[in-house]
Structure formats: structure tokens, C-alpha cells
C-alpha positions in Angstrom: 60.3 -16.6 72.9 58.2 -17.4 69.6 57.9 -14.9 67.0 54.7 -13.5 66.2 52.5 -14.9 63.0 50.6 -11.9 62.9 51.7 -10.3 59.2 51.2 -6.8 60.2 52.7 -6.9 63.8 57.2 -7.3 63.4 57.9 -7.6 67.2 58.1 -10.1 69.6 54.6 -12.1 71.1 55.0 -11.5 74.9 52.8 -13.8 76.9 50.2 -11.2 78.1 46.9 -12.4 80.4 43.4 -12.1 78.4 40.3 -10.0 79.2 38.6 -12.7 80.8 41.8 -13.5 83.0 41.9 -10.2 84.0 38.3 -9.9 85.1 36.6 -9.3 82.1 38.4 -5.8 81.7 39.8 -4.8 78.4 42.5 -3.1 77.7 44.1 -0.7 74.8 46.8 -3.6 74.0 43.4 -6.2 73.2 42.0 -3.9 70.9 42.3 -3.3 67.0 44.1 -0.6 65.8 41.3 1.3 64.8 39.6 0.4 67.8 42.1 2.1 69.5 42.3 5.1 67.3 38.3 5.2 68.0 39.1 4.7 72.0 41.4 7.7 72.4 39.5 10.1 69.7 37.0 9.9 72.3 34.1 12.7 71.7 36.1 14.2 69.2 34.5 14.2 65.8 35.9 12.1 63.2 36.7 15.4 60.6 38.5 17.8 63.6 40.6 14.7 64.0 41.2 13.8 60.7 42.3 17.5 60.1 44.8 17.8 62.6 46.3 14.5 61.4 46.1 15.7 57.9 43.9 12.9 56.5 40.7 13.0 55.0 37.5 12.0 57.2 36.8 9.2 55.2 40.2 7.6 55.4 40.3 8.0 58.8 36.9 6.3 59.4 38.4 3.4 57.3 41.2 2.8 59.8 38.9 2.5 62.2 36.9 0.5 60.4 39.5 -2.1 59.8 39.4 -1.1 56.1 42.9 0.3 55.7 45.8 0.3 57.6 47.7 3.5 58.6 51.4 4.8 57.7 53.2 5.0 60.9 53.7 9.2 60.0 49.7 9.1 60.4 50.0 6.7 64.1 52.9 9.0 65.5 50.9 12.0 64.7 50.7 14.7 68.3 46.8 14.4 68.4 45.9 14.5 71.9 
């Protein structure tokens, strides 16, 4: 097994299909961080979020911009 050379990522690569060998569908795992923190806020607006997280709107649309990178306290936080 071959370690992963992504900087940000610390665990192992695990051989996974891609979207277009799975039929074109795209999963949470292909996405970006802050693609994913957009996917699961769903309708929710970006400020409610952000307050129940305890961030400010504007970091939070920087994370899911790709701008900044979260603290795992801010990815672990109970927003469902």
C-alpha cells in the first residue's frame, strides 16, 4: 500500500473506483472539503451554519471556497 502525497491528507491512499467508473456518479469521498461542507449544509444558509459551528460567515464561506482549511474542532462539530 503506497502512502498518500497529498500534504493535507495523513492516512493511507486506498485504491477507490472514479466517478466515471462508477457511472458518472459522484460521491462525498470525490469531493473537496469544502465541497462537502457545501453538500451537507444543504439549504441551510451559510450564517445559521456558521453560528452553530461558532465561526464567522465569512470563514466558513472560505472553507468552502477552498481558501482556508478548517481545524478539525470546526469539522467534528454536531451540525446536522
Amino acid at each position: 500500500m503506497l502512502l498518500s502525497t497529498n500534504p493535507v491528507s495523513s492516512h493511507f491512499a486506498h485504491p477507490r473506483l472514479s466517478a466515471s467508473e462508477r457511472g458518472g456518479r459522484v460521491v462525498a469521498a470525490d469531493l473537496l472539503i469544502g465541497d462537502r461542507i457545501r453538500l451537507y449544509r444543504g439549504g441551510r444558509r451559510q450564517d445559521a451554519v456558521a453560528g452553530l459551528v461558532g465561526i464567522s460567515p465569512d470563514y466558513l464561506s472560505q472553507i468552502e471556497r477552498g481558501l482556508k482549511v478548517p481545524s478539525l474542532p470546526i469539522l467534528r462539530s454536531p451540525v446536522q
